[in-house]
C-alpha positions as CSV (number, residue, x, y, z in Angstrom):
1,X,0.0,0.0,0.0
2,X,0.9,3.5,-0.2
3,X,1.7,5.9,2.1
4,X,-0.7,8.8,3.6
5,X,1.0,11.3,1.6
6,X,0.5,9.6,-1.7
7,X,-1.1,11.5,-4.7
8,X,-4.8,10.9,-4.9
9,X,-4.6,9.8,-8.4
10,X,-2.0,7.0,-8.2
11,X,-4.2,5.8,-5.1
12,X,-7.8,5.5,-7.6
13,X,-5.3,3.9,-10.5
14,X,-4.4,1.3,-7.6
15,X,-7.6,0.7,-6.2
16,X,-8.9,0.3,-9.4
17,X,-6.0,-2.3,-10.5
18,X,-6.8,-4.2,-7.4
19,X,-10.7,-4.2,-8.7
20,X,-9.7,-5.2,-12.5
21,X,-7.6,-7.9,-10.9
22,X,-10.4,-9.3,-8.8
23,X,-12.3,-9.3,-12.1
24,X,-10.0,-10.6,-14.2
25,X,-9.7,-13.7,-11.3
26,X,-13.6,-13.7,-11.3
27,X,-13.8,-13.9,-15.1
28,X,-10.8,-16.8,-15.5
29,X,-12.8,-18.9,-12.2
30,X,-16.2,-18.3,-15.0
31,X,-13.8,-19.5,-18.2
32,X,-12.9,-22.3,-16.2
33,X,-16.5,-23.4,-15.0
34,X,-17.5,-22.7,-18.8
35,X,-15.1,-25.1,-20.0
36,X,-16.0,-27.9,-18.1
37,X,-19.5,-27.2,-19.2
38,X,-18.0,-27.6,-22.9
39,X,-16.7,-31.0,-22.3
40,X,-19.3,-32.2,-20.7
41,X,-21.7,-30.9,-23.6
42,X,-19.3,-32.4,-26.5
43,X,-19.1,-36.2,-24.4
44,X,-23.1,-35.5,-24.1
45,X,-23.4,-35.2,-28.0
46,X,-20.4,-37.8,-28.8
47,X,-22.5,-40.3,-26.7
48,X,-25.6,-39.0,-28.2
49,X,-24.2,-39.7,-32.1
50,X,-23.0,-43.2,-30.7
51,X,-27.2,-44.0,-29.0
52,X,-28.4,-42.6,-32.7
53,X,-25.6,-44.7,-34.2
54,X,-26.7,-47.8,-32.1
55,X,-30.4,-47.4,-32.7
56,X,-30.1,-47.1,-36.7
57,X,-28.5,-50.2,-36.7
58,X,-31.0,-52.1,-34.8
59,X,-33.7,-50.5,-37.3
60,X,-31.7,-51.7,-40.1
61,X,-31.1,-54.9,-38.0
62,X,-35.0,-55.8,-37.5
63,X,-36.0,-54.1,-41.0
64,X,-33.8,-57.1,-42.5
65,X,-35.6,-59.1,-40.5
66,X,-39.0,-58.7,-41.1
67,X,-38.3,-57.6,-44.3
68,X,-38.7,-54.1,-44.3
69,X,-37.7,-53.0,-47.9
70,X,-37.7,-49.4,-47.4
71,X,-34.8,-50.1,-45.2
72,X,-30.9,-50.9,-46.1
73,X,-27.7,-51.2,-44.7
74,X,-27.0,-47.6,-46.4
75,X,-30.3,-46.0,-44.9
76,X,-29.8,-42.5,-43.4
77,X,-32.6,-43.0,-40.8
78,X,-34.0,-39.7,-40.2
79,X,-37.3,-38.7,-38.6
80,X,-40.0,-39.8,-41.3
81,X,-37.8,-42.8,-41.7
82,X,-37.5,-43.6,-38.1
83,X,-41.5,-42.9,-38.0
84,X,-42.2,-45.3,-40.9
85,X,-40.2,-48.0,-38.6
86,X,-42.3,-47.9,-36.2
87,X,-45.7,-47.8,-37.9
88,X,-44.5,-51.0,-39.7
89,X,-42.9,-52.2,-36.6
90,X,-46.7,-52.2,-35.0
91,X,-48.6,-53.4,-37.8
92,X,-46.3,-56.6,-37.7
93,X,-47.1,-56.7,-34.6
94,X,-50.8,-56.5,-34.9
95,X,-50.5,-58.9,-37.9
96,X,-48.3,-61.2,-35.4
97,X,-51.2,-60.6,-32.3
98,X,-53.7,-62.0,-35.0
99,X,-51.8,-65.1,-36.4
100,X,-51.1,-65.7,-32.9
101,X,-55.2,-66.0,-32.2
102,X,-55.8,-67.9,-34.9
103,X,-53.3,-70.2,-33.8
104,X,-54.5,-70.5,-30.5
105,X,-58.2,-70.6,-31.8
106,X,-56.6,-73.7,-34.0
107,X,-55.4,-75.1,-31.3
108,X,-58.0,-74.9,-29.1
109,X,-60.4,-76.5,-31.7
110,X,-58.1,-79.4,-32.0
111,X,-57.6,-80.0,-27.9
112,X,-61.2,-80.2,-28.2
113,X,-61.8,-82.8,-31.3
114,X,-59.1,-84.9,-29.6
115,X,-60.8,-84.4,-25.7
116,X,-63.9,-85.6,-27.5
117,X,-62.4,-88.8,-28.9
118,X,-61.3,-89.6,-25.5
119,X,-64.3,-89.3,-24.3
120,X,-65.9,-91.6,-26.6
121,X,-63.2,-94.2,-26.3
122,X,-63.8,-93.8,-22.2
123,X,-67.5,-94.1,-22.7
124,X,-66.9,-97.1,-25.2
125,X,-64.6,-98.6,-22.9
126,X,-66.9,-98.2,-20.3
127,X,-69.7,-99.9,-22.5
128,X,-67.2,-102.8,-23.1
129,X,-66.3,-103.4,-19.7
130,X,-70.3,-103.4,-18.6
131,X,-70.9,-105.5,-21.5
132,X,-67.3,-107.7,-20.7
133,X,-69.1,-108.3,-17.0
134,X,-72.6,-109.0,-18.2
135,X,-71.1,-112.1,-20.2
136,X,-69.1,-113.2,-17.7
137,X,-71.3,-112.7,-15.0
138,X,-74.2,-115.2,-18.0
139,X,-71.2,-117.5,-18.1
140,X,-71.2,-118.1,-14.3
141,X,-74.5,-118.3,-14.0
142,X,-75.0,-120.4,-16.5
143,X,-71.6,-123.1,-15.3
144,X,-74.1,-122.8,-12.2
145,X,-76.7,-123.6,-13.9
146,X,-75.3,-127.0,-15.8
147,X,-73.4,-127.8,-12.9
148,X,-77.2,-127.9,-11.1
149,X,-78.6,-129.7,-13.5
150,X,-76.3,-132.5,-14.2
């Protein structure tokens, strides 16, 4: 610092060096801060190429597929592309949904042709083994019968 006796203006062209100098640390301390934010921005939009990288490739991936002929292994996917994906993506699926019923609905009617056959072998059976023990049951009485009368 200067002395009492110092000249007024030297004293305001120190006072405001000190001030420019705390700006000047204020405004390097900001730079700084504004870097980091840069780098994290640029690894935000490097990852952010690399997700729209990974996710055209699985649209190209499931177009091949299904069979999507609108999409290649050179397609730029962009937003109308990326839209048409998915509207084909859920009419296979709805087209999946319906083979899948019918399927099931095919199934279902054969399950219930084949439980019917069982149940008209059980109830066959069932008549056979009734009619099986009727004879047997004539048989014995009729042994008894000749045994009696002889």
């Amino acid at each position: 610092m200067l002395s009492k006796g110092s000249n007024p203006i030297l004293l305001d062209c120190k006072r405001e060096q000190e001030e420019l100098a705390s700006d000047l640390g204020k405004f390097q301390r900001e730079k700084s801060k504004l870097f980091v934010e840069i780098g994290k921005l640029q690894n935000e939009a490097e990852l952010y190429k690399a997700n729209l990288k990974k996710r055209d490739s699985k649209i190209i991936q499931i177009s091949e597929l299904y069979g999507f002929e609108e999409f290649t292994s050179d397609s730029q996917v962009d937003d109308d592309l990326y839209r048409t994906f998915f509207e084909r993506i859920k009419q296979k699926l709805t087209q999946m949904m319906e083979e899948a019923k019918e399927r099931k609905r095919d199934f279902e009617d054969s399950e219930q042709k084949l439980q019917g056959k069982i149940d008209e072998l059980r109830a066959s059976k069932t008549k056979l083994e009734h009619s099986e023990k009727i004879k047997r049951e004539t048989i014995v009485n009729n042994q008894t019968f000749l045994l009696f009368l002889l």
